[in-house]
C-alpha positions as CSV (number, residue, x, y, z in Angstrom):
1,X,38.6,49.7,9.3
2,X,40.3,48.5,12.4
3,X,39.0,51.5,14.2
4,X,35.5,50.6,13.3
5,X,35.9,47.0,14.3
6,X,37.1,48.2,17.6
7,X,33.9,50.2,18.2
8,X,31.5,47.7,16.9
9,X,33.2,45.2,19.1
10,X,32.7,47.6,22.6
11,X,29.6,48.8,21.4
12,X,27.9,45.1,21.0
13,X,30.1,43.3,24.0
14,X,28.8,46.4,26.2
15,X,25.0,45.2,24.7
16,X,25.4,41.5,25.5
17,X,27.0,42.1,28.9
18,X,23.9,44.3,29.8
19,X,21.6,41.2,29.0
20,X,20.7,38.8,32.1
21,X,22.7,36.3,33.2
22,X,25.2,37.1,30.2
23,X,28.9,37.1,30.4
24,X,31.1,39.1,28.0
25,X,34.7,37.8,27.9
26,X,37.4,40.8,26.9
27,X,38.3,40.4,23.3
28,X,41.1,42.2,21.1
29,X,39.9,40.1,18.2
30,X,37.2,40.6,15.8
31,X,34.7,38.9,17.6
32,X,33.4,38.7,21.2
33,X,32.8,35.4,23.5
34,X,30.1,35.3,25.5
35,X,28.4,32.7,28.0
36,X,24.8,33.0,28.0
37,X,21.9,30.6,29.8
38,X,21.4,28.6,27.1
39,X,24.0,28.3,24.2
40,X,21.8,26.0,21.9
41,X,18.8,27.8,22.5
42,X,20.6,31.4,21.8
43,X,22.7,29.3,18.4
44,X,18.8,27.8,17.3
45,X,17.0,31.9,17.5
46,X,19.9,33.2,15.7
47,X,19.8,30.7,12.7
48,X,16.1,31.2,12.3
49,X,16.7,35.2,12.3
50,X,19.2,34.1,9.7
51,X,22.2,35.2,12.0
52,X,25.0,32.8,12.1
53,X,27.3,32.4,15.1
54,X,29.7,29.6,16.4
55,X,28.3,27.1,19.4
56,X,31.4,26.4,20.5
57,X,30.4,25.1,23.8
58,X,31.3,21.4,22.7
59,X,35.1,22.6,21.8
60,X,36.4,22.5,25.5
61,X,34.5,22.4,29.1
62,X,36.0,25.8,29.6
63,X,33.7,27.0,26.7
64,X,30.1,25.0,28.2
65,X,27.2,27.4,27.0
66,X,30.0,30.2,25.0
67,X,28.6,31.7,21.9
68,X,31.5,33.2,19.1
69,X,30.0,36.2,17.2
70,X,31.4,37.4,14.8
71,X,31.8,41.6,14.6
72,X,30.0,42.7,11.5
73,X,29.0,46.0,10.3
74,X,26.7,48.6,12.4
75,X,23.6,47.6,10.7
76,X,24.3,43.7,10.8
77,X,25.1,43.7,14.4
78,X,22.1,45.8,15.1
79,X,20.3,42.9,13.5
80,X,22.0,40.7,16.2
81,X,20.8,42.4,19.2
82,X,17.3,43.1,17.5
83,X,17.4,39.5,17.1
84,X,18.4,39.0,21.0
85,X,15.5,41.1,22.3
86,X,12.9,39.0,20.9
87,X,11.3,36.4,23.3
């Protein structure tokens, strides 16, 4: 299981790092960190795809516009992406 978080975890970092103006910060956990333009707009188009994830830009300056998601299975974090392609 471990194994197939690991890949999961490369597989949708490598995803989110290839998006514009997205930053992927190296994770050992079960769930990546990732700055992106807008961190409400990005938390608000998640929610409405039914995809939760933690805003946790308000935790610490250091985390201004840093989304926490969560490593799911293959077909839920395909959903994720999916979800991140739409306009």
């Amino acid at each position: 299981q471990a194994a197939a978080i690991r890949r999961e975890r490369a597989r949708v970092a490598a995803a989110l790092a290839a998006l514009r103006r997205v930053t992927v910060f190296p994770s050992h956990a079960n769930f990546v960190l990732a700055r992106v333009p807008d961190a409400d707009h990005w938390f608000a188009t998640l929610r409405e795809a039914g995809i939760l994830v933690k805003n946790v830009g308000g935790w610490h300056p250091l985390l201004a516009n840093c989304l926490r998601i969560s490593i799911g299975t293959p077909e839920q974090n395909e959903r994720l992406l999916a979800a991140l392609e739409r306009p």
